[in-house]
Phi, psi and omega in degrees: 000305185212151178296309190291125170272106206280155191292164199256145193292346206263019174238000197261158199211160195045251167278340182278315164274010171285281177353312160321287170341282137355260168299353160278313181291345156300320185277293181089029126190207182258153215241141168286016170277317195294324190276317192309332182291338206295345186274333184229063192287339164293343169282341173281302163331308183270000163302296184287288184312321175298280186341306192276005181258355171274309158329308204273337145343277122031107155284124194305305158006309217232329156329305200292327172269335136328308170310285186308305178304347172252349160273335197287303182283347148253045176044044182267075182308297163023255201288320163305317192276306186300310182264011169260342170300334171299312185286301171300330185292316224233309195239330195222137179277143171355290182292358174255353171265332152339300187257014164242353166263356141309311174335154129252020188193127172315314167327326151337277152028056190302147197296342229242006197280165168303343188278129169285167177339287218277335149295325139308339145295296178317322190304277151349290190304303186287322110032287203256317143329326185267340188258304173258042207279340150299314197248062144271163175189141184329349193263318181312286197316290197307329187285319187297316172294350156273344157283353179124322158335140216258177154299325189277315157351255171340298176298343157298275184284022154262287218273355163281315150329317179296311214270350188267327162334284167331301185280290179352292201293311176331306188285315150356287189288327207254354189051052200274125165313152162282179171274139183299014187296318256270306165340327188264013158309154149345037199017279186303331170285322192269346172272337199276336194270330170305086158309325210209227201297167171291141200287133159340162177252132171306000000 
């Protein structure tokens, strides 16, 4: 499940059960990202408020293609596999969120897909904030800004990218499995988003 040995749920007790809770009535069950936190649960916690104050910023849309698009690159099946179900459910047909965690490059991309221009800027941007964010450059910013993006726009898709970097790599470094829900994707859909580690075993 994980390198870190996670609270066990039926001995937790306070902020650990709580967060437990939480995320059993979201879920309908405790997620293993969630156990992984379980040693720091204030930190999950002041996590899930950042998140969600970016989030809710946000056109849910374009969080979610941020999101992906910055998991997917940084080989987060995790994270990739939980927000491309979110995309494929809400925005996108299947085979085109397929074919943005596959990608490594907006360019990648088929021309014949649901992303319009300015979504494939995002994407690319958020690409390049999760992986190179020393070489953004003004020239980067100014492309999101010829699609129509505000300041604050742009500055939306740096902190969604930023704070899903965090959360990836957290699970990454400690090797928390994705969850065994996660099996019950699409075949295709659920291989192009393992990105990275292997979905759990039932």
């Amino acid at each position: 499940m994980a390198y870190i040995s996670a609270v066990p749920e039926e001995s937790a007790t306070g902020a650990v059960a709580e967060i437990y809770e939480l995320d059993r009535q979201a879920a309908g069950y405790v997620p293993n990202y969630t156990k992984t936190f379980s040693r720091r649960p204030e930190v999950y916690k002041a996590w899930k408020a950042l998140n969600g104050a970016v989030k809710q910023s946000m056109d849910l849309r374009r969080y979610e293609l941020a999101t992906v698009a910055a998991a997917a690159a940084l080989r987060s099946s995790y994270c990739s596999l939980a927000h491309g179900r979110v995309l494929a459910a809400q925005f996108l047909p299947a085979a085109d969120v397929a074919s943005l965690a596959a990608a490594s490059a907006a360019a990648e991309l088929p021309a014949d897909g649901s992303l319009e221009p300015v979504d494939r800027a995002v994407v690319a941007f958020a690409q390049k904030v999760a992986l190179r964010a020393d070489r953004i450059t003004a020239a980067d910013v100014d492309v999101l800004r010829s699609h129509g993006l505000s300041d604050a726009d742009i500055l939306d898709v740096v902190l969604a990218a930023s704070v899903r970097s965090f959360f990836s790599k957290t699970l990454e470094a400690t090797g928390t499995e994705p969850d065994v829900a996660f099996l019950d994707l699409p075949d295709g859909l659920r291989d192009a988003l393992t990105v990275g580690r292997p979905i759990a075993t039932r």
